[in-house]
C-alpha positions as CSV (number, residue, x, y, z in Angstrom):
1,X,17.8,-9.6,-28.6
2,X,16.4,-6.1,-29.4
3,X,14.1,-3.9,-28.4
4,X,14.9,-1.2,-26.2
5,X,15.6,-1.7,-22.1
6,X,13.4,-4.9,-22.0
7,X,14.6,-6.7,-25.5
8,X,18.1,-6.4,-25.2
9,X,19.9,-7.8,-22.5
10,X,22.8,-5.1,-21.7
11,X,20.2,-1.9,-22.1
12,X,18.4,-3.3,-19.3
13,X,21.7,-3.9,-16.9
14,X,22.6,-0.6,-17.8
15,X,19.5,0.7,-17.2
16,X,19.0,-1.5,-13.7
17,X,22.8,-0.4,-12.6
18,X,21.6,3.4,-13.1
19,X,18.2,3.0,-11.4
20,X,17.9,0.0,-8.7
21,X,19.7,0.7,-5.1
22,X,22.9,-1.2,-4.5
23,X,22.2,-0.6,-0.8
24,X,19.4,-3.1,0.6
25,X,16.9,-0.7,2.7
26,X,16.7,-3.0,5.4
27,X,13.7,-4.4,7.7
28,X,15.3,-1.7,10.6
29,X,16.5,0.7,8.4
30,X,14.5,4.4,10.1
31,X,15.0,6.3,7.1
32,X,13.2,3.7,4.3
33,X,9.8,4.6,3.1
34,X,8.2,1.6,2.4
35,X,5.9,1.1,0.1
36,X,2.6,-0.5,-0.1
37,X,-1.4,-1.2,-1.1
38,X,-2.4,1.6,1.8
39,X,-0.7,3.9,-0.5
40,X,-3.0,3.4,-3.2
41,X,-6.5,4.8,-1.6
42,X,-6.5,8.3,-2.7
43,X,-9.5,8.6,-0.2
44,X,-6.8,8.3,3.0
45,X,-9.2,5.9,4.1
46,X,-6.4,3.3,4.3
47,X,-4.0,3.2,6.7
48,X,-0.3,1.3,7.0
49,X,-0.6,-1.9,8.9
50,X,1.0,-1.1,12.8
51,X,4.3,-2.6,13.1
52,X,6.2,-4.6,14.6
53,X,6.4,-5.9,11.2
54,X,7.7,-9.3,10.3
55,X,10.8,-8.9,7.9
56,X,10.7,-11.2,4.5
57,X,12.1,-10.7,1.4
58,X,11.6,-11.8,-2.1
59,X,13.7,-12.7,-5.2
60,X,12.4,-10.3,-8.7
61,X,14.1,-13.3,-10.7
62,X,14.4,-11.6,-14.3
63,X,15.3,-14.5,-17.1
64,X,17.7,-13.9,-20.4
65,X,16.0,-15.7,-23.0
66,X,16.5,-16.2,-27.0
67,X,13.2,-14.2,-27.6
68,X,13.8,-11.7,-25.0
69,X,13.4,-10.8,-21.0
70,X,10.8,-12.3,-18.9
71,X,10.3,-12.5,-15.5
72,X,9.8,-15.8,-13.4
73,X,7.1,-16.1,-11.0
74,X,6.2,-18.9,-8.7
75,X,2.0,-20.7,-8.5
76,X,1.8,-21.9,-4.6
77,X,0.6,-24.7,-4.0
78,X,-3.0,-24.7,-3.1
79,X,-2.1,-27.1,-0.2
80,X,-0.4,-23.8,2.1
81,X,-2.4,-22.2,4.7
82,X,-1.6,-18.9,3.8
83,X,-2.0,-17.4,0.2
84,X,-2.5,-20.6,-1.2
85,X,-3.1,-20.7,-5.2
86,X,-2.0,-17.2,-5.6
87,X,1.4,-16.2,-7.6
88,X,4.1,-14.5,-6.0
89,X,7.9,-14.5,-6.1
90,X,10.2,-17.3,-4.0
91,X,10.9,-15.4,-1.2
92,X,9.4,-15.8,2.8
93,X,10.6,-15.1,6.3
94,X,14.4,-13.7,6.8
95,X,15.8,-15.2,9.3
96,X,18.4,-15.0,12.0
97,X,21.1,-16.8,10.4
98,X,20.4,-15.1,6.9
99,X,23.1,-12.8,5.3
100,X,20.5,-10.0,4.9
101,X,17.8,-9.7,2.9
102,X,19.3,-10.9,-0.2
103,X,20.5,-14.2,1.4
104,X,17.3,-14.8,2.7
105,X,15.7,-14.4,-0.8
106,X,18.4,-16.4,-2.3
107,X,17.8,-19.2,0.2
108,X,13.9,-19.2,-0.3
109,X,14.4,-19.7,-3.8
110,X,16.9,-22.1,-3.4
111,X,14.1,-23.9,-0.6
112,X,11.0,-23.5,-3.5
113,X,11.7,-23.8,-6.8
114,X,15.7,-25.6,-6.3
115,X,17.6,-22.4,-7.9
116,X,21.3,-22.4,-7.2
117,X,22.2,-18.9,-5.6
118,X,25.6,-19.4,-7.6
119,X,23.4,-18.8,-11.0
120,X,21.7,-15.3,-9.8
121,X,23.6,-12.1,-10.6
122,X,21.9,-9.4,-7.8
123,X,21.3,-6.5,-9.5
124,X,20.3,-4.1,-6.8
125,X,17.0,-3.7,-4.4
126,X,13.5,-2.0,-4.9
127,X,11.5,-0.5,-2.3
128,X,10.5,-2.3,0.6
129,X,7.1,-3.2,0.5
130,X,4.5,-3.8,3.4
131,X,1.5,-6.0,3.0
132,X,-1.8,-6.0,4.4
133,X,-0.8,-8.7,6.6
134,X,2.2,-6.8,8.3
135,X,5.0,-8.3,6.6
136,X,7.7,-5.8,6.0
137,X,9.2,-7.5,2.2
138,X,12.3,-6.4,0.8
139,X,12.3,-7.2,-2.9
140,X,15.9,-8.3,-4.6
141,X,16.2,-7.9,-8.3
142,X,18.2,-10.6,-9.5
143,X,19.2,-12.1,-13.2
144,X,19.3,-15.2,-14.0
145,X,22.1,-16.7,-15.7
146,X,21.7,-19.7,-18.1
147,X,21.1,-22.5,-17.6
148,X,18.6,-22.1,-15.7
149,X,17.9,-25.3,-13.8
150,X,14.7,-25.4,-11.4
151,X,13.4,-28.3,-8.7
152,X,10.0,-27.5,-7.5
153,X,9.4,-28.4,-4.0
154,X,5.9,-29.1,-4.3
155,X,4.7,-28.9,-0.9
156,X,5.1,-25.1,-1.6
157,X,5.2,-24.4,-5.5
158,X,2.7,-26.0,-8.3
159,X,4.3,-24.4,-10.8
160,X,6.6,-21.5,-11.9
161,X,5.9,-19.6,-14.9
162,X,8.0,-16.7,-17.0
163,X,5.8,-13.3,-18.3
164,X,7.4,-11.2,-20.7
165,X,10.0,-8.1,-19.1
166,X,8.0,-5.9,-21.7
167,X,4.1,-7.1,-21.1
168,X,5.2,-6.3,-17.3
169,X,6.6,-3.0,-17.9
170,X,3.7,-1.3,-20.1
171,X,1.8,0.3,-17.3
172,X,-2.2,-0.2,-20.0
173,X,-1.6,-3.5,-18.3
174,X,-1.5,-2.0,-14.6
175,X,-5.0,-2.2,-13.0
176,X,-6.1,-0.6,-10.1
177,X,-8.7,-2.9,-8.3
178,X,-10.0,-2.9,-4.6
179,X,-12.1,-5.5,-2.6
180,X,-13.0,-6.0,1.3
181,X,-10.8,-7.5,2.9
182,X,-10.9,-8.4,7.1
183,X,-14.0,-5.6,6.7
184,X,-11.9,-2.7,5.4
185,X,-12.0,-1.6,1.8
186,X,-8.5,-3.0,0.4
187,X,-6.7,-1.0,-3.0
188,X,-4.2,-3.1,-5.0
189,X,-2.6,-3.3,-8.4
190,X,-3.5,-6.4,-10.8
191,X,-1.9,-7.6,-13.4
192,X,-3.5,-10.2,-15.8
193,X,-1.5,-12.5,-18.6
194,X,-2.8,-15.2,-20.4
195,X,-5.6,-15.7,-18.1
196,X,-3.0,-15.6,-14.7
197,X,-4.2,-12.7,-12.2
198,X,-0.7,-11.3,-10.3
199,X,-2.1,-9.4,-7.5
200,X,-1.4,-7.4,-4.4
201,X,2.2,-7.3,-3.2
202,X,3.7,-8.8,-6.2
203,X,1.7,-6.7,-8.6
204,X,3.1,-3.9,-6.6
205,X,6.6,-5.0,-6.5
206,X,6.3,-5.0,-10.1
207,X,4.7,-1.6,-11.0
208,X,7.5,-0.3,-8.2
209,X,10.4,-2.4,-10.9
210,X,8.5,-0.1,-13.7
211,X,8.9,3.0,-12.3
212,X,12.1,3.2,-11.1
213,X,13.1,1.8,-14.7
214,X,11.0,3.7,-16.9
215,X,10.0,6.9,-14.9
């Protein structure tokens, strides 16, 4: 592969090593500053959902392919109660018995889309994000190692799906877009490919992959 950071496989684990946090910020950690769509109204009209937040944490799951990098995302099913039909990463809830936030990403993904944690090499943590809803997610970049080997659980997932690393990464394709939301004006990034809209917190986990990699 070739390319730069997001052709080549070993420019972009160098680059990752330099750039991502080995350390996760954790849901109780007082010094992280999380990030999220309240940060995007440059009116300060917005305002950071009130904790107590509910810790998650999602998997980034970047895929090593012939052609080049891509990242996998999951379509949920349209049968869930919350989010349903949107496109997010495999992550949810972390819970008590979860080795941090890594484990619990790990054993989401493991829960929706069958990946085996053995075949994901962590490659360090982005910020931690905080929805509109409250949740409090920790995102875990992670590679996936061939082959990769996937069993939807379809009560959750309809379908997973793979974007290019470099259509992701080239910030003409980073939107900013806003909407009403719960009667409150609501700012978010958007991301569209091939006719799929990624929105909200996962199109802000991934403009916060671009610039800690390319800024």
């Amino acid at each position: 592969m070739s390319g730069g950071p997001f052709g080549n496989l070993q420019a972009f684990l160098d680059r990752a090593a330099d750039r991502l946090s080995t350390i996760s910020p954790g849901p109780d950690d007082p010094t992280s500053n999380p990030r999220g769509d309240h940060d995007l109204d440059d009116e300060g009209v917005a305002i950071a959902p009130p904790g107590p937040h509910r810790h998650a944490a999602v998997l980034v799951p970047v895929v090593a392919r012939e052609d080049g990098l891509a990242m996998l995302f999951n379509l949920r099913s349209a049968s869930l109660r919350d989010h349903s039909g949107q496109i997010s990463f495999p992550g949810g809830k972390i819970d008590a018995a979860d080795p941090g936030p890594a484990g619990a990403a790990l054993r989401e993904a493991n829960e929706e889309i069958g990946l085996d944690p053995a075949r994901v090499r962590l490659l360090g943590y982005l910020d931690s994000y905080l929805s509109a809803t409250g949740f409090l997610v920790v995102p875990v970049v992670g590679l996936l190692e061939e082959p990769v080997s996937l069993a939807l659980n379809p009560t959750e997932v309809a379908e997973v799906f793979e974007v290019p690393l470099p259509v992701l990464m080239d910030p003409d394709g980073h939107s900013l877009s806003s909407g009403i939301w719960r009667g409150r004006t609501r700012c978010y990034y958007a991301i569209t490919h091939e006719g799929r809209l990624i929105w909200g917190v996962t199109a802000g986990i991934v403009r916060n992959l671009y610039e800690r990699l390319c800024l």
